[in-house]
C-alpha positions, 0 to 999 in steps of 0.5 A: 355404520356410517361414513363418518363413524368410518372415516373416524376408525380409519383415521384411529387405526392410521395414527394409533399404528404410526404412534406405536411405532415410534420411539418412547421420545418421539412426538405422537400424534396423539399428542398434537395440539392447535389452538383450533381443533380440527380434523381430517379422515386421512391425514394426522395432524401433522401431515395436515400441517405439512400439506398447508405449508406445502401449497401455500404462496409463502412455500412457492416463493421459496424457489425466487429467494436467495440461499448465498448468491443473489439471482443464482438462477440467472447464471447457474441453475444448478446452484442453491435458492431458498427452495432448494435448502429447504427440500434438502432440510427436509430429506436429511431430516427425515432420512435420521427421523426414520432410523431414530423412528421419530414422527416424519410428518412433523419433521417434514412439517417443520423442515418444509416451513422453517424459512418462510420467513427469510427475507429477498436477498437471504440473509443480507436482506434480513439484516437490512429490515433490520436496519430499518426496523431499527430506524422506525422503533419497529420491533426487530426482524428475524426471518425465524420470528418472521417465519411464525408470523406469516404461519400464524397471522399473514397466510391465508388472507390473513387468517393464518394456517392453525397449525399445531403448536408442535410445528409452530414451535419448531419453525420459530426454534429452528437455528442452524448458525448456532454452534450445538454439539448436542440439543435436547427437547425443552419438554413443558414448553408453553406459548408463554415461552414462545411469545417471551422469547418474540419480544425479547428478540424483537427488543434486541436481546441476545436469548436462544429458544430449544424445540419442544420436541426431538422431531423439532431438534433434529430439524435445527441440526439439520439445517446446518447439515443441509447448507455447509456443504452445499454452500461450499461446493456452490462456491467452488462451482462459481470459482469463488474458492477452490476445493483445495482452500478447505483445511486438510482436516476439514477433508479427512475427516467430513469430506470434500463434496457436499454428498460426503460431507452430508454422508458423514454427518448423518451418520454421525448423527445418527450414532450419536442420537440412537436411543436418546432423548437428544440430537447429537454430533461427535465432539471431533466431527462438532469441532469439523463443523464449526470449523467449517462454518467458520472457514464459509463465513470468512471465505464465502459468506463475507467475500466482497466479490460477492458483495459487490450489490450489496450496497445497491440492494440495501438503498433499494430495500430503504427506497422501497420502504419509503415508497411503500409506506407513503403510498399507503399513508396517502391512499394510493390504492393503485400502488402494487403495495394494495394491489399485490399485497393488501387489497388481494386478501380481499377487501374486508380482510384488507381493511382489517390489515390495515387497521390492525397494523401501522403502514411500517409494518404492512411494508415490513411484511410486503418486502420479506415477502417478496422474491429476488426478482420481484423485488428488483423489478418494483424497484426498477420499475419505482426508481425510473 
């Protein structure tokens, strides 16, 4: 038998084992499917997707960005970045997938890549492109919209990852600020539904979007999962709040630390969502996480001793816009706009970049690429 007929029985025998394993709704890996058939003699289609993700500059630039608090890793570095929620996405997920025996690779895939997108700056950053998305008549930013976008066109020298439509679904599905006590799997969904709800949300119209797959599912409620906790107990950390301004009933029935409140959430979920073809809270411990996120929103998230940068950050992001797109407009190729962004695509890939989309928008994706402090270097360095 020859080497390739092995490495193909090997591979069947792999994933056949794994699809047999899961439950009737998770997602097989049979089932996987990307607009460029491909495949590898170790690796499911899934995990080939995970690892894409994983090695890619858009997943090492996660541990540069902002979770809640800009630079936090210039006087705590024990705080949160984008990096670290990601991971967390991905361990409570897959921590659920296994006992609910779902596909932990295509959880993982899509946990590891659903932020790729966010913008320097988290989600004070996202609202400022968005302002200027506004300004120039550019369709909308959104860091999820944004996420699909560098996995389908941006990543590799512009020629995008192909990842299955599975993980693609679930990166521009995920939303963990929506209020959900319960999200199931929108079976049937097609790229037509995908690129829909692109334009409409690039159009400024209010449309929610539900994963195709229950690996997809469990990836948005974890989100949430992943940052309530942790963002409140940062906070404490940096002495914006204290432990005792969480709602008394907040505290007995989710916890207090982050582990407790992580604790008591998964294994709501997970009794909730055994055997079912959904992801699900409790209504009590639904109505405690709203409630939270509300109680972070008001004390955190909107609390000007936070915010004291926020004005300057929001004139550099339009200074920089300028910058940029009059430097392309003139052909300043040693501008680091070409240097760093275009030109080291190469320069056949480069050209088509730029053929292929107006200066506002190269720019767009150049300052969502960028990391905290990559950004405010160009800026420092552009402004003198």
């Amino acid at each position: 038998m020859s080497s390739s007929m092995n490495e193909k029985r090997f591979q069947k025998e792999i994933l056949d084992l794994e699809d047999r394993s899961l439950s009737p709704f998770g997602t097989k890996n049979a089932a996987a499917r990307r607009k460029v058939p491909i495949s590898h003699p170790l690796r499911g289609p899934f995990s080939r997707d995970r690892d894409h993700i994983l090695y890619s500059g858009s997943f090492r630039r996660y541990i540069g960005k902002t979770q809640v608090i800009y630079n936090a890793a210039a006087f705590d570095e024990q705080l949160a970045n984008r990096s670290i929620h990601t991971l967390q996405v991905s361990q409570i997920a897959r921590s659920i997938g296994k006992i609910l025996k779902l596909n932990q690779d295509l959880i993982e895939a899509i946990a590891l890549g659903h932020d790729l997108g966010h913008a320097p700056f988290g989600h004070d950053g996202e609202k400022f492109i968005q302002e200027i998305c506004r300004q120039f008549k550019l369709g909308l930013f959104f860091h999820n919209l944004h996420s699909l976008r560098v996995v389908d066109q941006l990543s590799d020298a512009n020629r995008g990852m192909d990842l299955t439509f599975q993980v693609r679904d679930g990166i521009i599905s995920h939303d963990g600020e929506v209020n959900e006590i319960n999200i199931r799997p929108h079976a049937g969904k097609t790229e037509e539904d995908i690129q829909d709800y692109i334009k409409r949300r690039q159009r400024g119209e209010k449309a929610d979007i539900s994963p195709s797959t229950l690996e997809g599912c469990l990836v948005r409620i974890t989100d949430s999962i992943s940052y309530i906790g942790q963002d409140f107990e940062d906070a404490v950390r940096i002495g914006l709040i204290k432990k005792d301004d969480l709602p008394i009933k907040i505290r007995e029935k989710l916890g207090e630390t982050n582990s407790e409140i992580i604790n008591t959430l998964v294994n709501n979920v997970i009794e909730q969502s055994y055997g079912k073809n959904e992801i699900k809270y409790s209504q009590t411990i639904a109505d405690c996480v709203f409630q939270l996120k509300k109680f972070n929103l008001y004390h955190i998230y909107e609390n000007q001793a936070l915010k004291r940068e926020r004005e300057k950050i929001r004139k550099a992001f339009f200074y920089l816009f300028d910058h940029f797109v009059q430097a392309i407009k003139e052909g300043k190729t040693e501008s680091i706009v070409f240097q760093e962004w275009i030109l080291n695509r190469g320069e056949d890939q480069g050209n088509k970049y730029l053929n292929d989309y107006c200066p506002e928008v190269v720019v767009v994706d150049y300052l969502a690429s960028m990391t905290d402090r990559y950004f405010l270097n160009a800026y420092q360095d552009l402004s003198k």
